[in-house]
N, C-alpha and C positions, 0 to 999 in steps of 0.2 A: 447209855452205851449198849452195844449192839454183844450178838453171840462172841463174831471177831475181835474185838475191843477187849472182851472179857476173857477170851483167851490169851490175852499178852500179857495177863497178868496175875491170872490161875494159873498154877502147873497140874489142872488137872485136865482127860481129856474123858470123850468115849468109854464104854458108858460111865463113868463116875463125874464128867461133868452132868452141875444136877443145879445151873442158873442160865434162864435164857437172855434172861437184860438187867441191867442195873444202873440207877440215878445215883449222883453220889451229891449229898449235899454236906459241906464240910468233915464234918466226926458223925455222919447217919448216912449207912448206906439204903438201901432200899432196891433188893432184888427179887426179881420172881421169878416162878416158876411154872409151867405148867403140867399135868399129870397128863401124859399121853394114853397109857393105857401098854404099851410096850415094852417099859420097861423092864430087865434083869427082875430086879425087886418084887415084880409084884406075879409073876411067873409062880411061883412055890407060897408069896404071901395072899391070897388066897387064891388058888383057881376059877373059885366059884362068888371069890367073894372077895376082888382086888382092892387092897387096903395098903399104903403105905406104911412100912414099918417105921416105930418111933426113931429109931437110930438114923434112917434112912434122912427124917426130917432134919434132926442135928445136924446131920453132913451138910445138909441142904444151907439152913441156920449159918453153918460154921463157912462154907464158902462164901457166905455174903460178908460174914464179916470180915473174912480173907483180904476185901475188897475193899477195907477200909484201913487195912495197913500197906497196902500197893507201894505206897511210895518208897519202901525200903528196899531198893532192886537186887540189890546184893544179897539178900534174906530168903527164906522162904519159911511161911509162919505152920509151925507142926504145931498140933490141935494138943493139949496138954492136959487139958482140965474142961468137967464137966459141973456147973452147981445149978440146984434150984430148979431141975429140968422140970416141964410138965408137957404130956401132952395129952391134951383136951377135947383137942375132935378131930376124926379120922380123916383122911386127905385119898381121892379116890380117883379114879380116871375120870378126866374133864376139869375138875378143879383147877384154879389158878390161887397160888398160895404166893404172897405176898410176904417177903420177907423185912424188918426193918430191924436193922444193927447201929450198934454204939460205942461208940470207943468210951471204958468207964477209965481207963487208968492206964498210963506205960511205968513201968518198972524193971531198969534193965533192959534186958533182952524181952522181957513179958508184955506182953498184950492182955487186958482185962476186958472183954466185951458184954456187953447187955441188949439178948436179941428177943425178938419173936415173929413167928409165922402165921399170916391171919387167910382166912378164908370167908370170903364173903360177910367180911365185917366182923368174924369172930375170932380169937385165938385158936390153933390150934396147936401150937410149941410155941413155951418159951425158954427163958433159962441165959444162964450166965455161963462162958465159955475164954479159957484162959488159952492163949497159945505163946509159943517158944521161936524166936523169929533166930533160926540158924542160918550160918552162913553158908552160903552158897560156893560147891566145890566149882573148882576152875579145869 
């Protein structure tokens, strides 16, 4: 699915949309990314020395897995929990980071996922990511 596609079911947009396509294959989504070099983020993270901030990746991370609870339209899933984070290797202008998510568990209102970020065949974030699927105001 396309940039369009992906915004029908993000609420996120400019600049905090931070996924350009995504496959969904059942409970794994699989989205990526590309580092342009323009981004907000990387303005102040370094000037001299543009490097994706770790938190930056999570968001990254956490929108794909966004993408795997889509089908509750009424909902919209707030990021709640962070476990077991690592990031591994640094994500820099021109890379394409590859995201893959997993739905570990529903419980209630909860969403458990189990995701990571790879780059050219390496990790560079993983970690486990709990969200809170509220209901959407009318």
């Amino acid at each position: 699915m396309d940039i369009e596609a992906v915004k029908k079911i993000l609420p996120h947009r400019a600049p905090m949309l931070l996924i350009d396509e995504v496959e969904m294959d059942g409970a794994v989504s699989v989205a990526s990314y590309t580092v342009k070099g323009d981004e907000f983020f990387l303005r102040g993270h370094f000037p001299d020395n543009p490097v994706v901030p770790g938190v930056i990746l999570c968001e990254m991370m956490a929108q794909s897995a966004c993408l795997l609870i889509n089908g509750e339209t009424d909902f919209t899933p707030y990021l709640t929990g962070m476990d077991k984070i690592r990031v591994k290797k640094t994500a820099r202008p021109g890379d394409k980071i590859i995201f893959k998510t997993e739905l570990l568990k529903a419980k209630g209102i909860f969403r458990f996922i189990k995701g990571e970020g790879v780059i050219n065949g390496e990790i560079c974030v993983s970690g486990e990511l709990s969200f809170a699927l509220i209901k959407n105001k009318k």
